[in-house]
N, C-alpha and C positions, 0 to 999 in steps of 0.2 A: 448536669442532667444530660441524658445521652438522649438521642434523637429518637430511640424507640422509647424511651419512657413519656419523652415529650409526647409524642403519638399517644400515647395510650391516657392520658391524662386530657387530652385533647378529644379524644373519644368518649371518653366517661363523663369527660363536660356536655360534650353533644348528646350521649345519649338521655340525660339528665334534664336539658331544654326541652327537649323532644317530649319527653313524657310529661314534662309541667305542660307545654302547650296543650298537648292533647288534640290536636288535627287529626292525626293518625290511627286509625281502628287499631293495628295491631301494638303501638307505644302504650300500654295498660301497665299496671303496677305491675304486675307478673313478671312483665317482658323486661321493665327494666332493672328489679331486682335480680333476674337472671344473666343479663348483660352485666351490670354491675360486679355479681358475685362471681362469676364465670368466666367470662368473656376476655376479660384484661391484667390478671394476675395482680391486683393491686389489694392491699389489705384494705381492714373496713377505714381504720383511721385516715389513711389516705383519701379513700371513699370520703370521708364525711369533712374530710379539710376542703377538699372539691367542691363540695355541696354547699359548704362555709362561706367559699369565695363568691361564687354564684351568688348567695344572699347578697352577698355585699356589694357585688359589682351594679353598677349605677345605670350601666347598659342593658340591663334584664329590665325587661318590662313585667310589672309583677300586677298582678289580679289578684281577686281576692280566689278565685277558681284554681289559679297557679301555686297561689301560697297553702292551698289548703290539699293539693296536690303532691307539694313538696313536705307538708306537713306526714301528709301518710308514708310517704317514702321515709323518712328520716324514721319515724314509727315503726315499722317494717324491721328496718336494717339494725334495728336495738333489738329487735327479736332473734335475728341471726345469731 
């Protein structure tokens, strides 16, 4: 894996927390299926292996607000 894809994979992670947290007025569904779809030149299967890991990783502190968060997102990007 070459240093920009690690970058961009690393981004699409970030932007993905971001919008489960939900702190941020402008991190809405909108913004981050736009990021996602746009932003980082990565197909959806990549997208959703990302989102995969995220599930899994033990270090995500997960809500029931986050999960239902990440539920719409994952909803969304099966519509693309």
């Amino acid at each position: 894996m070459t240093e920009i894809e690690e970058w961009k994979r690393k981004r699409v992670t970030g932007v993905v927390l971001e919008y489960m947290r939900g702190r941020k007025p402008r991190a809405d569904l909108n913004w981050c299926i736009g990021c996602l779809t746009k932003s980082f030149g990565l197909s959806l299967s990549e997208i959703n292996l990302l989102i995969e890991s995220i599930e899994k990783d033990p270090t995500v502190i997960r809500t029931t607000e986050r999960d239902e968060r990440l539920r719409l997102l994952k909803e969304k990007l099966k519509e693309i």
